[in-house]
C-alpha positions, 0 to 999 in steps of 0.5 A, spaced: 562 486 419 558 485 424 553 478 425 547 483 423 550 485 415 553 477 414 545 474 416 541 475 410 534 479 411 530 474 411 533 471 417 534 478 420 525 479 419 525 472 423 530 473 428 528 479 430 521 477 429 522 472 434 525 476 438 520 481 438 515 475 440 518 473 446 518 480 448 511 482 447 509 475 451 513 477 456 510 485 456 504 481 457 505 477 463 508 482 466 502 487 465 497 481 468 502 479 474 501 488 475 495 488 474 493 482 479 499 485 484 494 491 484 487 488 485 491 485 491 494 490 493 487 495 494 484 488 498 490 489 502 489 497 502 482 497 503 482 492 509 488 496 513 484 502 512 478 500 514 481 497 520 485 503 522 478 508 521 476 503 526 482 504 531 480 512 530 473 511 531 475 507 537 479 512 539 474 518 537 469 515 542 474 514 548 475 521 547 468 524 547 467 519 553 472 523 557 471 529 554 463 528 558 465 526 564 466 530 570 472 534 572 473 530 578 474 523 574 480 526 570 485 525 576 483 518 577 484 515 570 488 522 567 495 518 567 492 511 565 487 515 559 494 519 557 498 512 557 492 509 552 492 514 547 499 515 547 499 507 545 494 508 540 496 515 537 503 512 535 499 506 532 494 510 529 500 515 525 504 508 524 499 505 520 496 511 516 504 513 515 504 506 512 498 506 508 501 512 504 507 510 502 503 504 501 498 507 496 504 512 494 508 506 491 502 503 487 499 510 485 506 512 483 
């Protein structure tokens, strides 16, 4: 016989409800801690993305400034052009790369 068929009903209703109680508590903190894991979660979101939408806005108007230059200018600032964007666009991939996964994790 198992302990469930030697317990009388009534210890198994409070056992069980015990238990179910205990298990409802935790349910209910751990759906309280999600929820303020998520308010945190889209502060810090929201914040990356606004810091990386102002690195492309910066780089946005680096580019419209070389774009307008003169042709002649290029030669003099191209290698050191070219040196900051490749700088700036690998920062600008990681942290948009990082940003995904990040709302893929919360949204999923």
């Amino acid at each position: 016989m198992t302990t469930t068929m030697k317990q009388t009903r009534k210890e198994w209703i409070e056992m069980t409800k015990k238990k179910l109680d205990e298990m409802d508590e935790a349910l209910s903190g751990l759906e309280k801690r999600a929820s303020d894991a998520r308010e945190r979660t889209a502060e810090e979101l929201d914040a990356r993305i606004e810091a990386t939408r102002r690195g492309l806005t910066a780089a946005q108007e680096r580019w419209a400034a070389v774009k307008g230059s003169a042709a002649e200018a290029w030669d003099g600032v191209s290698e050191e052009v070219g040196s900051a964007w490749e700088a700036n666009r690998a920062a600008l991939e990681r942290s948009i790369d990082e940003i995904r996964s990040a709302v893929e994790r919360v949204t999923a």
